[in-house]
Backbone as a chain_set.jsonl record, in Angstrom:
{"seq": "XXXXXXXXXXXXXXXXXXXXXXXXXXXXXXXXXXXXXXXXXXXXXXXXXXXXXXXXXXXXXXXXXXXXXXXXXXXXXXXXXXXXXXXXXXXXXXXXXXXXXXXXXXXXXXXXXXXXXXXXXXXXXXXXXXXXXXXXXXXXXXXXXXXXXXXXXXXXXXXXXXXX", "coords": {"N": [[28.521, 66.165, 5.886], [29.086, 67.896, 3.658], [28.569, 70.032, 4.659], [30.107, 71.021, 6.734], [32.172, 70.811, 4.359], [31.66, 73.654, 3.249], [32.094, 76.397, 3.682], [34.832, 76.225, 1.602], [33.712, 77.016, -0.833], [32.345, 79.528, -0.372], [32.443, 83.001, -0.951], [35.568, 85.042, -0.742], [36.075, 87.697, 1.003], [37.344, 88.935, 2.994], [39.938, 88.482, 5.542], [38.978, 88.14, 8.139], [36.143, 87.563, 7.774], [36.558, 85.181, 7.045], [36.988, 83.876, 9.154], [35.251, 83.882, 10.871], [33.271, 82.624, 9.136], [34.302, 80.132, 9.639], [34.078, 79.479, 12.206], [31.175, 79.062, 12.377], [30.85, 77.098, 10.785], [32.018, 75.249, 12.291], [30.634, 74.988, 14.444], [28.281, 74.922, 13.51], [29.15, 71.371, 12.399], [28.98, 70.653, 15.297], [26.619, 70.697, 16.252], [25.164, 69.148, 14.361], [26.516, 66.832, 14.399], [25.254, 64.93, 15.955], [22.738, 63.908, 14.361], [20.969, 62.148, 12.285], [21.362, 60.564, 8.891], [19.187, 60.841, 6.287], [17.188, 58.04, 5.606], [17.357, 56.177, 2.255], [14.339, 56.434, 0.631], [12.743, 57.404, 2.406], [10.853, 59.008, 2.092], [8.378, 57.445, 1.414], [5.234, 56.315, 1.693], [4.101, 53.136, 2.44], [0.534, 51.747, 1.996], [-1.224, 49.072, 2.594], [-2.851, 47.323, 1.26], [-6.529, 45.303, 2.498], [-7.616, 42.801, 0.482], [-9.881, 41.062, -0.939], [-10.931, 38.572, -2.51], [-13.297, 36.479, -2.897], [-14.801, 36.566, -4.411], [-14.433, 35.846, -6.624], [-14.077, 34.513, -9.999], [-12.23, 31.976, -11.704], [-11.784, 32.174, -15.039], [-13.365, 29.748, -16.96], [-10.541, 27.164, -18.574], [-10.61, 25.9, -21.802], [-9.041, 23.749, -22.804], [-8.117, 22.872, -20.5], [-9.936, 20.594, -19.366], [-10.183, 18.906, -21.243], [-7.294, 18.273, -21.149], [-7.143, 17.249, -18.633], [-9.253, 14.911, -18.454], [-7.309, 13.353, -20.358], [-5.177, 13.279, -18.721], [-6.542, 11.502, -16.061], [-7.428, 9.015, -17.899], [-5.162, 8.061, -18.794], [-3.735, 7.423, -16.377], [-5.55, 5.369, -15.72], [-6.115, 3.451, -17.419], [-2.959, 2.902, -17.035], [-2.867, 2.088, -14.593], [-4.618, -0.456, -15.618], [-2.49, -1.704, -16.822], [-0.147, -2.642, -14.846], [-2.111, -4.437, -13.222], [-2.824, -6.137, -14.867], [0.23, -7.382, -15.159], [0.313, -7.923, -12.63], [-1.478, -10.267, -11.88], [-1.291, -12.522, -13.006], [1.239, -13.184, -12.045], [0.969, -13.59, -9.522], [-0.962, -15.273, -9.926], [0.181, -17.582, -10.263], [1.763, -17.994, -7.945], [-0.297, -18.493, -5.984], [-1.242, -20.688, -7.296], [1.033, -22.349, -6.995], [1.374, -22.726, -4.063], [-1.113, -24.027, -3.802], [-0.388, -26.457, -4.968], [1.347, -27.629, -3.625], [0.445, -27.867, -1.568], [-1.732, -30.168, -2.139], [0.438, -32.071, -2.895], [1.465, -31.947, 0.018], [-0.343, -32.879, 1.357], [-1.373, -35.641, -0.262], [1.209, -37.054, 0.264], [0.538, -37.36, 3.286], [-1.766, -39.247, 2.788], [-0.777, -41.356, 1.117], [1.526, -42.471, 3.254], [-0.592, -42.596, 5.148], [-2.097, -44.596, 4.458], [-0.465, -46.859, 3.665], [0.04, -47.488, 6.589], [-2.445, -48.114, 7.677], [-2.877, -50.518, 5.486], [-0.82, -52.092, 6.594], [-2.242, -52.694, 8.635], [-4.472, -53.814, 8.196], [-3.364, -56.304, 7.096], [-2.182, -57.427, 8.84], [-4.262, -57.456, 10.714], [-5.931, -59.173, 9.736], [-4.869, -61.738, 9.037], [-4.316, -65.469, 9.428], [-3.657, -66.187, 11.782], [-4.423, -64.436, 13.812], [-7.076, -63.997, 12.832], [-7.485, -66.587, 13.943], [-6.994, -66.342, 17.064], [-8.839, -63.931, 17.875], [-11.607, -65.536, 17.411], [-10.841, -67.244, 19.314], [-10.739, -65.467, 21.65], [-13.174, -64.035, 21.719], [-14.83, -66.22, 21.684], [-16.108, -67.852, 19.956], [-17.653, -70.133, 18.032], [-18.71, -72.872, 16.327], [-21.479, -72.994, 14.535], [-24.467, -75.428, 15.885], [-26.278, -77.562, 13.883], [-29.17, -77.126, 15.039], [-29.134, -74.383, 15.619], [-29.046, -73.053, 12.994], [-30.533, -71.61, 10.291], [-31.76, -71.774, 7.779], [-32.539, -70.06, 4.234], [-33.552, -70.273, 2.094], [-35.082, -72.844, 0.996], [-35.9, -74.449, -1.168], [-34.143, -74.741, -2.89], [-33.487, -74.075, -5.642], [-31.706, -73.524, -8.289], [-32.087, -71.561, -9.419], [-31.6, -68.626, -10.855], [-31.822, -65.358, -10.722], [-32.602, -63.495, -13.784], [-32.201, -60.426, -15.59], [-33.272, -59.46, -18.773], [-33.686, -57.417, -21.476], [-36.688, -58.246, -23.434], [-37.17, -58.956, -26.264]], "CA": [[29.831, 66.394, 5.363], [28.615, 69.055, 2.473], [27.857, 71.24, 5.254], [31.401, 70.691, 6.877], [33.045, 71.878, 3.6], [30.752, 74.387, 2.306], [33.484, 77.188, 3.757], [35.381, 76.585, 0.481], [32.683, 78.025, -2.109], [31.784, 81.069, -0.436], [33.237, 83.942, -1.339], [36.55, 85.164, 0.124], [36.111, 88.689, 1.403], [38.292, 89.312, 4.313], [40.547, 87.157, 6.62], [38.038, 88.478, 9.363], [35.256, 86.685, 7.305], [36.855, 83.801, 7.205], [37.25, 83.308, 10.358], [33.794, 84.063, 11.068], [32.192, 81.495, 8.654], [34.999, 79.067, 9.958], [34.118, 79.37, 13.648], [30.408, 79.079, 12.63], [30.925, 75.731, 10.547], [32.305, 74.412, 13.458], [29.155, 75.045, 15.769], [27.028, 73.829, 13.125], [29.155, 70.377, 13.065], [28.794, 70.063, 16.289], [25.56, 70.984, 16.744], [24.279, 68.682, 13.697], [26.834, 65.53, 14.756], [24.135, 63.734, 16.191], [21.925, 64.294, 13.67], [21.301, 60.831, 11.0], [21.524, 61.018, 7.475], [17.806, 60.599, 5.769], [17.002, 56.898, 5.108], [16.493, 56.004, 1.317], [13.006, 56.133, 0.44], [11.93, 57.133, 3.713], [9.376, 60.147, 1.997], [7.393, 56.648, 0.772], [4.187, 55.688, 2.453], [3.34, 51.858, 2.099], [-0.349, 51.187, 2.508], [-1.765, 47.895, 3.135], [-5.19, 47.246, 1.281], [-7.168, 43.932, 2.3], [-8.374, 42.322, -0.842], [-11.117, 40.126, -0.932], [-11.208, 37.468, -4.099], [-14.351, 35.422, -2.531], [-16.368, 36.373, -5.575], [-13.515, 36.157, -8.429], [-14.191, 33.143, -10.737], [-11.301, 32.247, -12.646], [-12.196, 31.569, -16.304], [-12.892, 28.005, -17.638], [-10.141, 27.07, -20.128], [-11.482, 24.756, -22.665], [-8.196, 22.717, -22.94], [-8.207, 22.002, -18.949], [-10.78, 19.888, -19.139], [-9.615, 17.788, -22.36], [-6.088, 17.775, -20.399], [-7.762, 16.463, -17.315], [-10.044, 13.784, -18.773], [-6.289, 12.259, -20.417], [-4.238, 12.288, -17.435], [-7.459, 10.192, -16.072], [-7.495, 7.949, -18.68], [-3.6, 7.379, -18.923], [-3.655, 6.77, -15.002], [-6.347, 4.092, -15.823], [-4.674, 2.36, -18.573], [-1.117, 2.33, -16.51], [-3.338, 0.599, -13.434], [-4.942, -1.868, -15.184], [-1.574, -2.835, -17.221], [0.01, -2.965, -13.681], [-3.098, -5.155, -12.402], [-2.107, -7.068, -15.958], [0.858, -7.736, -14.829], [0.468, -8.594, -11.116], [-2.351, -10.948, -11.364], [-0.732, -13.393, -13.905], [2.435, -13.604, -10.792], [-0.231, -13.815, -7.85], [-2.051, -16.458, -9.952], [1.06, -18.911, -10.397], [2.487, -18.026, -6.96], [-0.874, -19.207, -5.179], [-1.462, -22.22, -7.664], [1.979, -23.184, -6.511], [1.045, -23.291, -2.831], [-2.082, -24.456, -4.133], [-0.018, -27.695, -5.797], [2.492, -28.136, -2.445], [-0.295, -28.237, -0.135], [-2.041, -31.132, -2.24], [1.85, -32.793, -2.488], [1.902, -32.564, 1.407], [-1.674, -33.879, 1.461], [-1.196, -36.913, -0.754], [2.01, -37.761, 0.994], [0.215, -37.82, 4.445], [-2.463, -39.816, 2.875], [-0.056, -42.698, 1.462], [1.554, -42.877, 4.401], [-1.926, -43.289, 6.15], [-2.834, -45.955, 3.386], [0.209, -47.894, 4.064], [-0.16, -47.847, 8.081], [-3.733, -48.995, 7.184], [-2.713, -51.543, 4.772], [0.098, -52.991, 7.378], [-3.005, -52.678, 9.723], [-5.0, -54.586, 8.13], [-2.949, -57.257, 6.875], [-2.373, -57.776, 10.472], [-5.648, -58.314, 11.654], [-6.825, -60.57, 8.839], [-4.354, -63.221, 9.147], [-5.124, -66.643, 9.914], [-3.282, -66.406, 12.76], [-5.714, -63.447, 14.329], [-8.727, -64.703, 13.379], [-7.658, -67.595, 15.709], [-6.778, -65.526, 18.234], [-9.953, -63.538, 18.032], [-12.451, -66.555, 17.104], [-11.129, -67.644, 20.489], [-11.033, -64.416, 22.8], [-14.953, -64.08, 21.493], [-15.612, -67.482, 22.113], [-16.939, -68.453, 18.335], [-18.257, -71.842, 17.824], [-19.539, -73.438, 14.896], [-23.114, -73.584, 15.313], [-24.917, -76.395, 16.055], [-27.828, -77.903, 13.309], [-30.274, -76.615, 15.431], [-28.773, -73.099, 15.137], [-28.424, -72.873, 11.512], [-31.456, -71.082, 9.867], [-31.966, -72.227, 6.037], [-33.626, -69.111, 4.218], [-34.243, -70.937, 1.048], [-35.483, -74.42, 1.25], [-36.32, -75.256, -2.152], [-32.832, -74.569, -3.678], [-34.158, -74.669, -7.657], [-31.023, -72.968, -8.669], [-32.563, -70.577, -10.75], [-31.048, -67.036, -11.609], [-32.403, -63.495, -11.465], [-31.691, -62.475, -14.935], [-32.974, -59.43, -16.074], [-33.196, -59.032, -20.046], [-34.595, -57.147, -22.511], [-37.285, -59.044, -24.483], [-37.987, -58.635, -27.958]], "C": [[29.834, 67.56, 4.397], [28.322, 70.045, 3.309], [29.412, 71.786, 6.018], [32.167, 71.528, 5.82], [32.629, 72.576, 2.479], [31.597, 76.056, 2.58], [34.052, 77.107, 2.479], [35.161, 77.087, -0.49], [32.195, 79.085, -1.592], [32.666, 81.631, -1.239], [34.462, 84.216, 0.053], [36.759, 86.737, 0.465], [37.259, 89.385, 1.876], [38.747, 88.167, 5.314], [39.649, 87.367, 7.549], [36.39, 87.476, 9.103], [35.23, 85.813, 7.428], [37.055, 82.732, 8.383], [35.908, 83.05, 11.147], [32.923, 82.58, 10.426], [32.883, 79.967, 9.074], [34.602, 78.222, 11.346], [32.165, 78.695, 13.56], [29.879, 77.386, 11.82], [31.386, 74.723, 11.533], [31.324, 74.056, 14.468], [28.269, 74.42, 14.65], [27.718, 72.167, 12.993], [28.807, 69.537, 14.051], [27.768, 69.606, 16.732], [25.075, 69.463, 15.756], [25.053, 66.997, 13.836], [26.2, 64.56, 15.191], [22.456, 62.99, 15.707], [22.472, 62.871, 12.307], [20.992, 61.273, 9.75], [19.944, 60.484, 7.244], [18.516, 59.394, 5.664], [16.731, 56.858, 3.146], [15.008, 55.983, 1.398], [12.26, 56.387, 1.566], [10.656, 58.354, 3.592], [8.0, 58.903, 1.622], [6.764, 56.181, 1.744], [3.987, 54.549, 1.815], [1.76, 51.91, 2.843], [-0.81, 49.716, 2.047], [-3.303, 47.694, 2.575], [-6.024, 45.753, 1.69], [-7.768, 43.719, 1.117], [-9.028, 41.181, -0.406], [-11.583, 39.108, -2.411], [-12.355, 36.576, -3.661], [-15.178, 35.26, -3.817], [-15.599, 36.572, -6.861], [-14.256, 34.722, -8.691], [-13.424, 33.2, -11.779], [-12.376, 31.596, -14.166], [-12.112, 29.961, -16.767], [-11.83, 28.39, -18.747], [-10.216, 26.042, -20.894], [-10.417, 23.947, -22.478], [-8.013, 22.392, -21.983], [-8.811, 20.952, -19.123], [-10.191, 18.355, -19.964], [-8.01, 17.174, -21.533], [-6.623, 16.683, -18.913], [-8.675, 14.967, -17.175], [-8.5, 12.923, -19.049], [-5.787, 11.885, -19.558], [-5.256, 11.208, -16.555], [-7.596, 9.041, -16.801], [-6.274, 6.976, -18.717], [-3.652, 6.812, -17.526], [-4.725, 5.276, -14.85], [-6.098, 3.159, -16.174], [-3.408, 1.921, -18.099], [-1.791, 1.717, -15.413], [-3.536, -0.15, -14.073], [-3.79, -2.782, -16.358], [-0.865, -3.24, -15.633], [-0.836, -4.146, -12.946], [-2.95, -6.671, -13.998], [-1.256, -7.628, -15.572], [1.373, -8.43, -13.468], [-0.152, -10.013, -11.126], [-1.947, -12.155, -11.774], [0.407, -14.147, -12.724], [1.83, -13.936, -9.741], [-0.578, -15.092, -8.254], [-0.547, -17.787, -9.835], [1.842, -19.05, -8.799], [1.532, -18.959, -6.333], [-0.938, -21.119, -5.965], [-0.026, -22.948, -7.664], [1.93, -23.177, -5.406], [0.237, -23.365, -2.672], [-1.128, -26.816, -4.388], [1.199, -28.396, -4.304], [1.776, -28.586, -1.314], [-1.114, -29.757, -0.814], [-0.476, -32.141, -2.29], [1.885, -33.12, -1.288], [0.445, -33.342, 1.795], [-1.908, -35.295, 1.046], [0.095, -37.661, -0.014], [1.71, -38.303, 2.451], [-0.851, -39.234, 3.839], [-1.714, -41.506, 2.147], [0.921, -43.092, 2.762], [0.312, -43.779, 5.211], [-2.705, -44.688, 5.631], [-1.453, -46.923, 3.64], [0.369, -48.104, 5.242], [-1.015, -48.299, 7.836], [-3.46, -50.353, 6.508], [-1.851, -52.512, 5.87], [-1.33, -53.496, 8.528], [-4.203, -54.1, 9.539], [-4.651, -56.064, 7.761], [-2.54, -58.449, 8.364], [-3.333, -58.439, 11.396], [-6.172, -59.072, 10.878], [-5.771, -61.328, 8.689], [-4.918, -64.116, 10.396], [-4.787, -66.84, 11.209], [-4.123, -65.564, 14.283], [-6.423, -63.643, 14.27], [-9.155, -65.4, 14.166], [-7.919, -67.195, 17.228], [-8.626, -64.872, 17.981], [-11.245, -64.589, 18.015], [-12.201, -67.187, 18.883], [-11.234, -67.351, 21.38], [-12.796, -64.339, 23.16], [-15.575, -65.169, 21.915], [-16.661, -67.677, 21.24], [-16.756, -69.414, 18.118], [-18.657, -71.485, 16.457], [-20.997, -73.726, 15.436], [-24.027, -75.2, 14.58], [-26.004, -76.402, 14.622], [-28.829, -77.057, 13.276], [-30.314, -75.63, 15.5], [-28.799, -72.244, 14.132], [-30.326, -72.398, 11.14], [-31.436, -71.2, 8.001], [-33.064, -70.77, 5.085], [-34.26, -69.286, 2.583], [-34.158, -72.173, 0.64], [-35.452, -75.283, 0.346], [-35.05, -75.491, -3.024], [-32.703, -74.933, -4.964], [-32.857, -74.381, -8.225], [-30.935, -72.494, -9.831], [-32.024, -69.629, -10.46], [-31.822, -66.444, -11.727], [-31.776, -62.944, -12.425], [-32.959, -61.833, -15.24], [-32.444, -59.394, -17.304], [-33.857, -58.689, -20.841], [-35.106, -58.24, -23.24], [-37.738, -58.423, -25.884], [-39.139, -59.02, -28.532]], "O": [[30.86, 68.235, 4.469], [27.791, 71.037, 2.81], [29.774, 72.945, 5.814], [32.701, 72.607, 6.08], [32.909, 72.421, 1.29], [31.649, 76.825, 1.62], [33.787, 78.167, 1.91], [36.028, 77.626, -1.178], [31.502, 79.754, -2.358], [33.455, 81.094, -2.016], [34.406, 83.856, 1.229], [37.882, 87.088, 0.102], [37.957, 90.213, 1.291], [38.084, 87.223, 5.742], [39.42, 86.239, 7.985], [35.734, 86.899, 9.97], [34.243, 85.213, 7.854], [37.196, 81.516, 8.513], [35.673, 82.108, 11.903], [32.216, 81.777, 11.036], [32.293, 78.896, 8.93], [34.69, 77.022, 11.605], [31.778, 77.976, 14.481], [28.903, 76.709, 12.144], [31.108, 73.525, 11.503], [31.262, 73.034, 15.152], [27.573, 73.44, 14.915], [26.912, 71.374, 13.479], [28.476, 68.352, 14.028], [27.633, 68.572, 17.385], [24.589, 68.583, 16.467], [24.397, 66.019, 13.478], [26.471, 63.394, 14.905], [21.612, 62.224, 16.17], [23.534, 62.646, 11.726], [20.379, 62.324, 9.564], [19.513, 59.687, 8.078], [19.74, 59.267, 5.62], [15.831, 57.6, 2.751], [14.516, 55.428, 2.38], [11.234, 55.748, 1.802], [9.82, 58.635, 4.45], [6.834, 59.29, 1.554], [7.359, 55.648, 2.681], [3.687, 54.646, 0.625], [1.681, 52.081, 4.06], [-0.589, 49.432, 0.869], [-4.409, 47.82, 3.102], [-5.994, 45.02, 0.702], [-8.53, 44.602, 0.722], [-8.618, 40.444, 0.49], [-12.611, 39.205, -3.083], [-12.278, 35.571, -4.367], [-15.903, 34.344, -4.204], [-15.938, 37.217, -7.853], [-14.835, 34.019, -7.863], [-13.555, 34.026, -12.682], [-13.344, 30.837, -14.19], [-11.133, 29.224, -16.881], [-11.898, 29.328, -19.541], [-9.692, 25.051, -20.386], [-10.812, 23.043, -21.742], [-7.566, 21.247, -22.059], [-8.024, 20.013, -19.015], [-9.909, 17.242, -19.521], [-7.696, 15.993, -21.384], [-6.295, 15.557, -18.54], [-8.767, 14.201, -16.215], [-8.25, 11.985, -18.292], [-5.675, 10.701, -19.242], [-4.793, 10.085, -16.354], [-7.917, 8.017, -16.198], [-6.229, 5.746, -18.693], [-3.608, 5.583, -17.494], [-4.6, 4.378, -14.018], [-5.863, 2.111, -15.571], [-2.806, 0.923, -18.496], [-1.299, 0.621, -15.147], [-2.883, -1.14, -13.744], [-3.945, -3.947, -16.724], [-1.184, -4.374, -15.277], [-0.242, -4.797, -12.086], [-3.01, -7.892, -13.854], [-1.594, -8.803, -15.429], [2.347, -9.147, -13.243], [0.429, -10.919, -10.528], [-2.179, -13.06, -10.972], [0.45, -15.362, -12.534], [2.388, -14.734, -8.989], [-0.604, -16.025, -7.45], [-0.675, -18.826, -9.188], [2.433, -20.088, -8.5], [1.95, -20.076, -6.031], [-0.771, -22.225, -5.45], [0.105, -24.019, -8.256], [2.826, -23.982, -5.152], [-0.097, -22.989, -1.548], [-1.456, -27.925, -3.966], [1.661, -29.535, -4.246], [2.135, -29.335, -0.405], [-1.152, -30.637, 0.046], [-0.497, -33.062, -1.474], [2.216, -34.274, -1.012], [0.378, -34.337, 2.517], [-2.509, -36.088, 1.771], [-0.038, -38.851, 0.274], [2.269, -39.297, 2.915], [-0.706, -40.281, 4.47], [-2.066, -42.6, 2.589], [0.87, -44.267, 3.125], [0.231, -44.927, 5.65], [-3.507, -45.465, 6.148], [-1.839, -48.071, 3.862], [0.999, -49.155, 5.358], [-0.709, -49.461, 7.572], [-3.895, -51.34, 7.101], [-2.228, -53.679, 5.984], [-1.31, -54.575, 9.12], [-4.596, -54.962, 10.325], [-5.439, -56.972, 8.029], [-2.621, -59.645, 8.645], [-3.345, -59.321, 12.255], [-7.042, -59.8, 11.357], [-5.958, -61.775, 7.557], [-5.483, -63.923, 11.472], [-5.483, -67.6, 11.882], [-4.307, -66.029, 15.408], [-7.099, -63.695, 15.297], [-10.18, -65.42, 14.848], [-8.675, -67.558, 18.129], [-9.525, -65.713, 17.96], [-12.036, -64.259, 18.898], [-13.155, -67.515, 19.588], [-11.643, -68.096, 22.271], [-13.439, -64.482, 24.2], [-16.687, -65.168, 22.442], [-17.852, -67.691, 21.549], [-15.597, -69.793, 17.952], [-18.844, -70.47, 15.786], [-21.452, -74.397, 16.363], [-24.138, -75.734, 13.477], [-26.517, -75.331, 14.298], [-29.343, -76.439, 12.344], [-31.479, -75.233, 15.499], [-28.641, -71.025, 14.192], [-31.231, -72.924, 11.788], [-30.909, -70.355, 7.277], [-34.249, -70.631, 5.388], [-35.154, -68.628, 2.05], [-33.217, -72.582, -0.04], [-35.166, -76.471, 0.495], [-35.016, -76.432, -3.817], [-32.014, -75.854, -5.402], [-32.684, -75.315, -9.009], [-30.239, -72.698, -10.825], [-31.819, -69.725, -9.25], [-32.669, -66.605, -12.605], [-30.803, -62.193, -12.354], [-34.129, -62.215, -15.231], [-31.217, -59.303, -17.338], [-34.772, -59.437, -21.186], [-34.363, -59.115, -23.685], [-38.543, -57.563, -26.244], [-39.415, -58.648, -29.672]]}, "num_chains": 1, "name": "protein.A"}
């Protein structure tokens, strides 16, 4: 565009001039119309360097370390209040289905002690023993059956007592 209207700062000679530098701004338009404007920055070379840090070693800093030992310590201290606080709820949860399972245990076992008890009251009446005494076929034995295993019948006592 500066090249376009660079005709107005010459000098003004002759109308013959003018016509001249008029006709010749026109051919350079034309000529330079397809022609792009420079890019910003486009005289700048970027290069590219590979860097290599394999053999940097950053500096110890003394207060890392001291920082790093607390947050260890604090993370220790907040588990084992956490493990404080769980174990106390774990312990009463199990020793309550610790205390339900002996509840359902003792309830099976009176039950089983009063079927037993009906059971036996059952078979030791006098009326069963009959019955059984006579399915078995139990006699009274004879005299000559009967085995005596102490003859002399002193009716003395095994006492055991300290003597003085």
């Amino acid at each position: 565009m500066a090249t376009a209207w660079g005709w107005m700062f010459e000098k003004r000679d002759s109308g013959a001039s003018q016509l001249q530098i008029g006709a010749q701004s026109r051919n350079r338009t034309e000529a330079n119309r397809f022609h792009l404007r420079p890019m910003p920055n486009e005289e700048i070379h970027v290069f590219v360097k590979k860097i290599d840090n394999t053999r940097v070693v950053r500096e110890q800093d003394p207060k890392a370390n001291a920082s790093a030992w607390r947050t260890i310590s604090m993370a220790g201290i907040f588990a084992l209040c956490v493990v404080g606080f769980i174990v106390p709820i774990a312990n009463s949860y199990l020793a309550g289905y610790t205390v339900t399972e002996i509840e359902k245990q003792n309830s099976q076992l009176q039950s089983q002690l009063a079927r037993l008890s009906a059971r036996e009251a059952e078979l030791t009446s006098v009326e069963a023993l009959a019955r059984a005494a006579k399915n078995q076929v139990y006699l009274d034995p004879t005299p000559e059956t009967l085995v005596v295993l102490n003859e002399t019948r002193s009716g003395a006592v095994a006492l055991n007592r300290n003597r003085q």
